[in-house]
Backbone and ligand atoms as CSV (ligand in chain L), in Angstrom:
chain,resi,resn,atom,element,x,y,z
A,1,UNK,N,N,0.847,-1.192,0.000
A,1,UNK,CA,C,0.000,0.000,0.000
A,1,UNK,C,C,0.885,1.246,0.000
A,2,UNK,N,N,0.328,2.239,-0.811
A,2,UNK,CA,C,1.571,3.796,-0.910
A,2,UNK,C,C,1.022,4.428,0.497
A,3,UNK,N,N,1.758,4.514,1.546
A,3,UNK,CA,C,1.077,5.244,2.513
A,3,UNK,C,C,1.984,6.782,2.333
A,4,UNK,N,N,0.862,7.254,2.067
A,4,UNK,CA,C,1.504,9.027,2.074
A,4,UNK,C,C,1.482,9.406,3.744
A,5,UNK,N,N,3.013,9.924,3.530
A,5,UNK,CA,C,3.268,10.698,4.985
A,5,UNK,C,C,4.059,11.622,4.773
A,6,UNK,N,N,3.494,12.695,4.729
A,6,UNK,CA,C,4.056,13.888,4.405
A,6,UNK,C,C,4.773,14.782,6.052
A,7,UNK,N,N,6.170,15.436,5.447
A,7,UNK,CA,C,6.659,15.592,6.144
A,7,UNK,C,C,6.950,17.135,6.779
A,8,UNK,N,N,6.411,17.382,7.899
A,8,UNK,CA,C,6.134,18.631,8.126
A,8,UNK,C,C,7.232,19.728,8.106
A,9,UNK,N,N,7.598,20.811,7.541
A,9,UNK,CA,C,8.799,21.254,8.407
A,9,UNK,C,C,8.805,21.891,9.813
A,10,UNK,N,N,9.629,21.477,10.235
A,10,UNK,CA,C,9.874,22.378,12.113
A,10,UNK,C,C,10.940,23.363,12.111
A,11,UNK,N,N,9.881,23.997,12.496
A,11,UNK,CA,C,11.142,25.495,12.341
A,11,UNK,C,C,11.173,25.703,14.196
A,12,UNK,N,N,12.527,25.236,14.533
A,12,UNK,CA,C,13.293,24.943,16.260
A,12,UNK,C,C,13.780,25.710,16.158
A,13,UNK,N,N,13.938,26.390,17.608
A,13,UNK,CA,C,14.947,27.348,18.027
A,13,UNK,C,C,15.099,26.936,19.244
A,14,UNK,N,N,16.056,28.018,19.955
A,14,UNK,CA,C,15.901,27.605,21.439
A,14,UNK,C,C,14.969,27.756,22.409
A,15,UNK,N,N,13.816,28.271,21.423
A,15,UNK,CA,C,12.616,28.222,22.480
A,15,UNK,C,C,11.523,27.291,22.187
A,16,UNK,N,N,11.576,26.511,21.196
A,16,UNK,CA,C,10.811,25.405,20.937
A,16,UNK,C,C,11.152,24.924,19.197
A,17,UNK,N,N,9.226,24.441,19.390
A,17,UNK,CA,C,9.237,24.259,18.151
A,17,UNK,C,C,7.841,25.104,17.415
A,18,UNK,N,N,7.617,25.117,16.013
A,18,UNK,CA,C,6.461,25.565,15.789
A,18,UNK,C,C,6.201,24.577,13.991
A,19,UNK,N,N,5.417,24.173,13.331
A,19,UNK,CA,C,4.729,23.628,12.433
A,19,UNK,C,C,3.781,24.539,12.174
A,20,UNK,N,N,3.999,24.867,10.498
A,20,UNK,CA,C,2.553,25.665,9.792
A,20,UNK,C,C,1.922,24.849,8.634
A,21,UNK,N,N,0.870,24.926,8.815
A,21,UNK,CA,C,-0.089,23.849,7.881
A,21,UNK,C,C,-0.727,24.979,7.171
A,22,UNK,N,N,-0.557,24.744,5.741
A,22,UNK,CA,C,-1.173,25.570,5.029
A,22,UNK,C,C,-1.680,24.678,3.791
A,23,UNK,N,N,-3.025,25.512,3.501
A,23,UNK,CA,C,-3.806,25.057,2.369
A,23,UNK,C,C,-3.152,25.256,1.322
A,24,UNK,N,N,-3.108,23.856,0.089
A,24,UNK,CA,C,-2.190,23.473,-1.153
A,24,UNK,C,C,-0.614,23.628,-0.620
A,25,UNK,N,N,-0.336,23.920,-0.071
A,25,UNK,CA,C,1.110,23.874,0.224
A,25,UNK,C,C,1.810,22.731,0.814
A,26,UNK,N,N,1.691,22.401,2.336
A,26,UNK,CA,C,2.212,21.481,2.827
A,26,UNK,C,C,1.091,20.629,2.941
A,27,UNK,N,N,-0.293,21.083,2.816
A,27,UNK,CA,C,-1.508,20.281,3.097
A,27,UNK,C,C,-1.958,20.811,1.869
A,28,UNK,N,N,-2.058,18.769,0.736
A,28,UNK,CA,C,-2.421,19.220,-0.381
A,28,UNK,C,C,-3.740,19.060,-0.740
A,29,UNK,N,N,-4.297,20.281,-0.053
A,29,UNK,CA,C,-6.038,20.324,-0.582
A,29,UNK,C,C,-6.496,21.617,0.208
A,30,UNK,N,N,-7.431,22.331,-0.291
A,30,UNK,CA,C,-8.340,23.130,0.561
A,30,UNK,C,C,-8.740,22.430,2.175
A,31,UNK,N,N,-8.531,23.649,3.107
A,31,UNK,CA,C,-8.786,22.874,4.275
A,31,UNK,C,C,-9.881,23.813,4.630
A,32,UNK,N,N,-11.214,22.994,4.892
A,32,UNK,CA,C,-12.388,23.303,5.071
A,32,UNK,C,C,-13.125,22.842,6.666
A,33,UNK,N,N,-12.268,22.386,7.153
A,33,UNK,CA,C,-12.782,21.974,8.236
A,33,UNK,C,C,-11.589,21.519,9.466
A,34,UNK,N,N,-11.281,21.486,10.562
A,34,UNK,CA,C,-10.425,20.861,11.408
A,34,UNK,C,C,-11.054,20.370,12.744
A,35,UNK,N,N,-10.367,19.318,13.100
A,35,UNK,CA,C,-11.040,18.476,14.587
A,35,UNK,C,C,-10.207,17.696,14.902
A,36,UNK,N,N,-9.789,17.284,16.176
A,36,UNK,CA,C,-9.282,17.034,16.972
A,36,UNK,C,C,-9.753,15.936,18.279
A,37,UNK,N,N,-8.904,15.253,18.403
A,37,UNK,CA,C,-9.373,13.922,18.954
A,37,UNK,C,C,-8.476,13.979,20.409
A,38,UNK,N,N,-8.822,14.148,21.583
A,38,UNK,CA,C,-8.202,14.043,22.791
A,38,UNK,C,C,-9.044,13.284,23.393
A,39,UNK,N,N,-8.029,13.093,24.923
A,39,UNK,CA,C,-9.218,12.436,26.383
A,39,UNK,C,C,-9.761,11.257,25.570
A,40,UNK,N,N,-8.738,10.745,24.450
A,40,UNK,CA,C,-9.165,9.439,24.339
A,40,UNK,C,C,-9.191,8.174,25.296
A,41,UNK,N,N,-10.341,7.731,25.883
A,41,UNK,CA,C,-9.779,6.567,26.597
A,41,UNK,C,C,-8.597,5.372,26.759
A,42,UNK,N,N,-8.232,4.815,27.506
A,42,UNK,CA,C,-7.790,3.791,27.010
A,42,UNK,C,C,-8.558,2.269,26.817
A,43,UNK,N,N,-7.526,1.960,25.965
A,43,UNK,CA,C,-8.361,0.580,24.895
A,43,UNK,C,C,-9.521,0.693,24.254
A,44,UNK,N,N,-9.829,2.371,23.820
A,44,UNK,CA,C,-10.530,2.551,22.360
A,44,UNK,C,C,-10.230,2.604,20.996
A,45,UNK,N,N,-11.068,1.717,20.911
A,45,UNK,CA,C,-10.358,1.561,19.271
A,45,UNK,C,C,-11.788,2.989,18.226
A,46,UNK,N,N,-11.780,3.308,17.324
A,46,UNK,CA,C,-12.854,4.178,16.842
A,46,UNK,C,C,-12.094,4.336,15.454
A,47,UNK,N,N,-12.883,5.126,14.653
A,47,UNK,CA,C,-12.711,5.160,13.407
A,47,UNK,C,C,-13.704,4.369,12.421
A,48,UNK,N,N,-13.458,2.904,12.172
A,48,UNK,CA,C,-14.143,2.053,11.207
A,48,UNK,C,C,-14.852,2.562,10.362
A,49,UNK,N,N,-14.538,3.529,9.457
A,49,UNK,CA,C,-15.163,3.791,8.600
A,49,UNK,C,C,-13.902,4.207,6.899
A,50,UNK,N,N,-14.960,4.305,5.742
A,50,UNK,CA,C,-13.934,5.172,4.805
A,50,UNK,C,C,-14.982,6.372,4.067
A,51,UNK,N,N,-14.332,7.303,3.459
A,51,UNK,CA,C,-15.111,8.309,2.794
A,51,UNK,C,C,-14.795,8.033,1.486
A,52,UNK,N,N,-16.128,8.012,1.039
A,52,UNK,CA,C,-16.315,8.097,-0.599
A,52,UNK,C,C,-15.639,9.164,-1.330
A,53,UNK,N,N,-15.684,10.694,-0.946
A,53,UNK,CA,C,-15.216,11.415,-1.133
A,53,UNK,C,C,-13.743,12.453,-0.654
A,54,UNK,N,N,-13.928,12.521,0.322
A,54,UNK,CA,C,-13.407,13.326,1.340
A,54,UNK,C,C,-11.596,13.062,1.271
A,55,UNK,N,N,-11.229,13.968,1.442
A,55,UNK,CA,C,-9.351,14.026,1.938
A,55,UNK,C,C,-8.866,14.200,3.136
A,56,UNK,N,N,-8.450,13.887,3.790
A,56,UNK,CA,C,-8.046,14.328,5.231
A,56,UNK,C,C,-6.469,14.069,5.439
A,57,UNK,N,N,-5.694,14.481,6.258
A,57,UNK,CA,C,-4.346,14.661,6.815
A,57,UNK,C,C,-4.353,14.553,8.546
A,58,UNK,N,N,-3.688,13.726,8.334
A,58,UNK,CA,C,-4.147,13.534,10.366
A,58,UNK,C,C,-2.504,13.415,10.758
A,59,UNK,N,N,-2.609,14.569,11.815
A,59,UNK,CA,C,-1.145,15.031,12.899
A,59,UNK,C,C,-1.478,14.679,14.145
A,60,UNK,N,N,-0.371,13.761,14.655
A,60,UNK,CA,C,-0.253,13.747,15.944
A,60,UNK,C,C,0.085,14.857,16.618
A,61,UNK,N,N,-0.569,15.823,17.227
A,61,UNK,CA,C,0.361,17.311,17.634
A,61,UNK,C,C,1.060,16.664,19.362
A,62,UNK,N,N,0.119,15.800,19.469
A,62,UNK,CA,C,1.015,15.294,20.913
A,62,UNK,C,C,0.774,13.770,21.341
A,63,UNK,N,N,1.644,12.778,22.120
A,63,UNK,CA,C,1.291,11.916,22.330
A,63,UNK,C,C,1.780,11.061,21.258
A,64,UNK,N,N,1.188,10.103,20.888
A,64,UNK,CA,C,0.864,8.733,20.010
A,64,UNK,C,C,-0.061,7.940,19.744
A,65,UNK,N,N,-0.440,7.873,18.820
A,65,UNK,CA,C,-1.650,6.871,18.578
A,65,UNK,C,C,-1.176,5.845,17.213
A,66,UNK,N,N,-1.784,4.765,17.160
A,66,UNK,CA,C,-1.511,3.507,15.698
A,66,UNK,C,C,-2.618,3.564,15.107
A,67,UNK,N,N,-2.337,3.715,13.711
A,67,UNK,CA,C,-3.781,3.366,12.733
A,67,UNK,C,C,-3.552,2.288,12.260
A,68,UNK,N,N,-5.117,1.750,11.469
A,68,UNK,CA,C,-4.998,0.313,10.743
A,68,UNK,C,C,-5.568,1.301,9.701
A,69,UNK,N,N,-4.865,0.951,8.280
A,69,UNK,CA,C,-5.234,1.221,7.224
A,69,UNK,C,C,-5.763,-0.004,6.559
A,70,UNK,N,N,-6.416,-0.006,5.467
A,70,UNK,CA,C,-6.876,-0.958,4.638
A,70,UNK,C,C,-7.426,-0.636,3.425
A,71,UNK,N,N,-6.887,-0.986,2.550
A,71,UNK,CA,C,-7.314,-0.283,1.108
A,71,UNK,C,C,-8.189,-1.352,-0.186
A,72,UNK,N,N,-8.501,-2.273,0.698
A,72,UNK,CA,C,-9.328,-3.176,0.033
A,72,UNK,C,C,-8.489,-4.398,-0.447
A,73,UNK,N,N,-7.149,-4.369,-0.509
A,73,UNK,CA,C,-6.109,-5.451,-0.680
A,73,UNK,C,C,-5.167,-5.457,0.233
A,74,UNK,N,N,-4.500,-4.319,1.210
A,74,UNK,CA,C,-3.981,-4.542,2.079
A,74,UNK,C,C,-4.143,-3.793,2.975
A,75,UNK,N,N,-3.064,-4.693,4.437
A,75,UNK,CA,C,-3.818,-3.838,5.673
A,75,UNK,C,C,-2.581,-3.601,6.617
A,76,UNK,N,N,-2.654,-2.285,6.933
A,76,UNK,CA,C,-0.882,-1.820,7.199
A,76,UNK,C,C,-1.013,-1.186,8.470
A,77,UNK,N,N,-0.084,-1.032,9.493
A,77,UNK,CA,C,-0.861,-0.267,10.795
A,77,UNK,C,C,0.786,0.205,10.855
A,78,UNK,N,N,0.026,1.802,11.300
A,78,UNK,CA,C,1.442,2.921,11.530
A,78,UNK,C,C,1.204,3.181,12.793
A,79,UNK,N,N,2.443,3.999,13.030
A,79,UNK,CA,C,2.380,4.541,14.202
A,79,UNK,C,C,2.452,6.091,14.086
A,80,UNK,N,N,1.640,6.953,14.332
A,80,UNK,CA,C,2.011,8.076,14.795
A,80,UNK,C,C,2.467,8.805,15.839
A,81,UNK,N,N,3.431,9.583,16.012
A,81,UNK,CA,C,3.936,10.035,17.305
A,81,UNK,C,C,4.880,11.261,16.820
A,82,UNK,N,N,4.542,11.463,15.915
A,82,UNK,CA,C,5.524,13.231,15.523
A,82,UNK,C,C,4.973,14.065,15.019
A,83,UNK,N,N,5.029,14.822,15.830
A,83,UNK,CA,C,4.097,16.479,15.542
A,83,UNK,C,C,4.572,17.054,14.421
A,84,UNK,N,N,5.252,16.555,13.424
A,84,UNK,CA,C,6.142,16.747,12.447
A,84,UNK,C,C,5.390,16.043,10.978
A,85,UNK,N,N,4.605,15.399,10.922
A,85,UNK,CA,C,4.318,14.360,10.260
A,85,UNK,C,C,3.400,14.285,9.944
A,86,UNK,N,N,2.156,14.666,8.763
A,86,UNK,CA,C,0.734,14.742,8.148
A,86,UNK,C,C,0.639,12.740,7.457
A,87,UNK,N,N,0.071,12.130,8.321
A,87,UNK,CA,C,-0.695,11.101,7.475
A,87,UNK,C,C,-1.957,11.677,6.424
A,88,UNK,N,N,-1.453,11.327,5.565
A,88,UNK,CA,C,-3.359,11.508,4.365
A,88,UNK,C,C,-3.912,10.171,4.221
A,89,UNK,N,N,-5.307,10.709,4.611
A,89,UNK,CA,C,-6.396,9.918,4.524
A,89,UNK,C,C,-6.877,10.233,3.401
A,90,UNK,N,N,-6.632,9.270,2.026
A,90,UNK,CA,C,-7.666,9.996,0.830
A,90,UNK,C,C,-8.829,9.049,1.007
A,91,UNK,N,N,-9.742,9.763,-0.017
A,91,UNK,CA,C,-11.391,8.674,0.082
A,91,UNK,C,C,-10.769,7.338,-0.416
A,92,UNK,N,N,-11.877,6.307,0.003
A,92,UNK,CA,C,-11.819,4.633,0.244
A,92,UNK,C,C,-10.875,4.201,0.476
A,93,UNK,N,N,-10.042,4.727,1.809
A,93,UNK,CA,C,-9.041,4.015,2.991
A,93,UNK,C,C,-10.013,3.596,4.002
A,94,UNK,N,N,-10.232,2.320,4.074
A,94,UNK,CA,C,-10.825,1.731,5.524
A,94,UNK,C,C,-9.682,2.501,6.912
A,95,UNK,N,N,-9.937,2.976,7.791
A,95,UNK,CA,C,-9.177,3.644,8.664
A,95,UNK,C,C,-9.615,3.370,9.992
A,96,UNK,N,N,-8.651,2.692,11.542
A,96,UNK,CA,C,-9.473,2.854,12.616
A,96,UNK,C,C,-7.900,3.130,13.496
A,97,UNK,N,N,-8.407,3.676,14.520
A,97,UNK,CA,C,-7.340,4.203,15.794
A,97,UNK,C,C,-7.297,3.715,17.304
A,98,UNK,N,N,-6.210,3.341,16.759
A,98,UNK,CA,C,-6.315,2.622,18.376
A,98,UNK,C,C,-5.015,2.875,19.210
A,99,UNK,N,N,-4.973,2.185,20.442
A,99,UNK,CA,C,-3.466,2.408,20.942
A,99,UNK,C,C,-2.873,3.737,21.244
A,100,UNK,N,N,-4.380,5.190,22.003
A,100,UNK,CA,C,-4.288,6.198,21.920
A,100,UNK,C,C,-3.255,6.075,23.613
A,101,UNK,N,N,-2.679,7.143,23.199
A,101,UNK,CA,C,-1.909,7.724,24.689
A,101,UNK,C,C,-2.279,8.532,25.267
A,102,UNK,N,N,-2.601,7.961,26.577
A,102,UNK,CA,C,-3.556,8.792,27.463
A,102,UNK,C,C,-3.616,10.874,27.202
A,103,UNK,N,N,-2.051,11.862,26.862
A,103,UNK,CA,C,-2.127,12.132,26.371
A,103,UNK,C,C,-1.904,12.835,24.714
A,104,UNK,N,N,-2.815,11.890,24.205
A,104,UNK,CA,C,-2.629,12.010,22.663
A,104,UNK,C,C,-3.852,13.080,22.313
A,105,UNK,N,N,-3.225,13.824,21.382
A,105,UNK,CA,C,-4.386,15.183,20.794
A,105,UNK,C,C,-3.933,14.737,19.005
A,106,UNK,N,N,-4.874,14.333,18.443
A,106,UNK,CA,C,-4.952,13.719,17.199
A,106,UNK,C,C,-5.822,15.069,16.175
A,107,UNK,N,N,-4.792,15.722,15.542
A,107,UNK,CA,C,-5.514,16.599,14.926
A,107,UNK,C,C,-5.660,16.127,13.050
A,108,UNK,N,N,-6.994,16.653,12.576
A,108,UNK,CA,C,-7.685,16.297,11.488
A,108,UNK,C,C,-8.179,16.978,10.593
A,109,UNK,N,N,-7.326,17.174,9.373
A,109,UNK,CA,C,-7.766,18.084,8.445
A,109,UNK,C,C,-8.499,17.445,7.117
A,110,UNK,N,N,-9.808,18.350,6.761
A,110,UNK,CA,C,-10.751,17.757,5.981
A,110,UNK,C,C,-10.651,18.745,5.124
A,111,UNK,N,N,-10.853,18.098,3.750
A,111,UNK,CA,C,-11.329,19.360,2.678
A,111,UNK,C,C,-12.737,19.692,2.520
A,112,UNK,N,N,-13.722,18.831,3.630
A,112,UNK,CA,C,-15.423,19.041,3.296
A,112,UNK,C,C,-15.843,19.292,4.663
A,113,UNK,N,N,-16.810,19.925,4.807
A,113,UNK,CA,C,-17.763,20.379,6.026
A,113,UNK,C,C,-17.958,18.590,6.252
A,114,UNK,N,N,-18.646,18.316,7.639
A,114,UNK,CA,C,-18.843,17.421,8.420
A,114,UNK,C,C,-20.293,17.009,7.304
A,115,UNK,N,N,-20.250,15.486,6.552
A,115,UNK,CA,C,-21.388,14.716,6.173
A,115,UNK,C,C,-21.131,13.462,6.310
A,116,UNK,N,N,-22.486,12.966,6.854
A,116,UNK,CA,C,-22.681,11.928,7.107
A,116,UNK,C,C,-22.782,11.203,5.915
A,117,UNK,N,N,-23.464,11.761,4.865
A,117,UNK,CA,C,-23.688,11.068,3.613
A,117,UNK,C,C,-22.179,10.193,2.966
A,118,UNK,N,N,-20.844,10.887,3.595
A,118,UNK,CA,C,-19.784,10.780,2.558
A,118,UNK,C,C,-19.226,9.321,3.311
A,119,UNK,N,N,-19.439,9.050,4.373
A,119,UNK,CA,C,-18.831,7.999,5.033
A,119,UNK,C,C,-19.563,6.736,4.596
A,120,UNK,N,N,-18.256,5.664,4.726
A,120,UNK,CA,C,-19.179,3.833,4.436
A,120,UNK,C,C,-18.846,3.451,5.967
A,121,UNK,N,N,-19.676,3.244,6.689
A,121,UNK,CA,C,-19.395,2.964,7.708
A,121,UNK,C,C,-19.262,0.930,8.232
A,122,UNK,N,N,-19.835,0.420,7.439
A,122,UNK,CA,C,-19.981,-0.844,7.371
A,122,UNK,C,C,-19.090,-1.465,6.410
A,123,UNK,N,N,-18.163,-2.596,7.105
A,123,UNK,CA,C,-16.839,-2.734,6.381
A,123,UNK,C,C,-17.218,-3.633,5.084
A,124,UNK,N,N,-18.694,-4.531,5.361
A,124,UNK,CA,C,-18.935,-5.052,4.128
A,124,UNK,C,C,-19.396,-4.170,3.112
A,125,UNK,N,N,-19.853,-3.192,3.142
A,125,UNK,CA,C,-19.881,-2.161,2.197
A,125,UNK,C,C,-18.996,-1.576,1.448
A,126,UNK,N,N,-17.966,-1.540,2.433
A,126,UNK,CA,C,-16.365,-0.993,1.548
A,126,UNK,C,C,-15.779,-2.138,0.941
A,127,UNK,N,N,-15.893,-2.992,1.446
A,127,UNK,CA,C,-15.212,-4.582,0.655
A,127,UNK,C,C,-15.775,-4.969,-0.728
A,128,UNK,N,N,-17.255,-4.389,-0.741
A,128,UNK,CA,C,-18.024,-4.644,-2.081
A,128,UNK,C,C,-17.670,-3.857,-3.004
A,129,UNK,N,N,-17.761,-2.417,-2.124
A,129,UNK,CA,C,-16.960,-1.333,-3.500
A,129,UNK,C,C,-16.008,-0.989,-4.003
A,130,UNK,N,N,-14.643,-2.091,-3.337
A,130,UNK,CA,C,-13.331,-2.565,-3.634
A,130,UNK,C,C,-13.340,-3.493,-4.810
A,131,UNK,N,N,-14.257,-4.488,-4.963
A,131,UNK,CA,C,-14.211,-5.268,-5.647
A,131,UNK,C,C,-14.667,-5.029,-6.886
L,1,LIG,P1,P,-17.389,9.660,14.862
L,1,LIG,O1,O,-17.672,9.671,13.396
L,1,LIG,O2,O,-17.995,8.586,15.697
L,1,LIG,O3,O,-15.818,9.646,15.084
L,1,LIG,P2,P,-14.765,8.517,14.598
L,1,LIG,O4,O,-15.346,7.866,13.366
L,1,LIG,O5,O,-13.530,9.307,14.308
L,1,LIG,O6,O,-14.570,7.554,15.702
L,1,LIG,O7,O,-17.782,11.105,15.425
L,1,LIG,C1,C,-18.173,11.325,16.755
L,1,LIG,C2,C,-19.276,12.379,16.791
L,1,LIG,O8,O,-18.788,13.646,16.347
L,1,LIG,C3,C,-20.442,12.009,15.898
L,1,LIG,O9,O,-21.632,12.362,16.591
L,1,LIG,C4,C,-20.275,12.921,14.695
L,1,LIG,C5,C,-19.573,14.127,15.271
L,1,LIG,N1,N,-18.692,14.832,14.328
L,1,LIG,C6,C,-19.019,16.121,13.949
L,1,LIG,O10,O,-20.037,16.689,14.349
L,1,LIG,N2,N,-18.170,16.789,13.101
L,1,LIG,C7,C,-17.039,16.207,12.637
L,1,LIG,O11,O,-16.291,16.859,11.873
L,1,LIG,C8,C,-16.735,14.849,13.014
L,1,LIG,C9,C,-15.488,14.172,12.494
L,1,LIG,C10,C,-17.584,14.210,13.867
């Protein structure tokens, strides 16, 4: 599977660090929406779904969390843990998250307002429209 992981630049000094996410630039799409995943429990898994349409880029800004990808032929699980580092989610990636760190802040960039319509939420549904 091509897993795109795009690589953020960090501009460090001696007083930290800072990351800029910008639309078509380092984040390649209009960004229309952002959300953020904290105070994840532990041993939640969430996600199980893919978008028909939709693009997304998901940063660990803190913490660590593992995804399972699945693209209808294979199934690959990363780790995120660098505030440095844009995973893309393009449409029909089966995607779920698990293995969150107590604190992990999982941030999420979309190119579409929040629809329900765009998601397959049922994995036999995505398996059919793989085939
Ligand atoms: P949900 O789809 O269950 O999250 P995940 O698939 O990542 O585990 O979303 C949880 C709730 O938040 C659900 O009621 C829908 C709502 N939500 C929004 O209102 N806007 C959004 O942008 C997202 C991603 C979710």
């Amino acid at each position: 599977m091509d897993i795109q992981l795009v690589q953020l630049q960090k501009h460090g000094d001696e007083r930290g660090s800072l990351v800029a996410l910008e639309d078509q630039r380092n984040v390649p799409f209009s960004i229309k929406r952002a959300y953020y995943l904290f105070g994840t429990k532990e041993g939640v898994r969430r996600g199980f779904h893919a978008h028909k349409k939709l693009q997304q880029m998901a940063i660990v800004v803190r913490g660590q969390c593992r995804f399972h990808l699945d693209d209808g032929k294979e199934q690959v699980e990363i780790l995120l843990d660098n505030p440095a580092q844009g995973l893309m989610i393009p449409p029909g990636l089966w995607h779920e998250m698990y293995d969150f760190s107590s604190d992990c802040v999982l941030l999420v960039l979309a190119n579409e307002h929040y629809d329900e319509s765009d998601y397959i939420r049922k994995y036999e549904d995505f398996a059919m429209e793989k085939k």
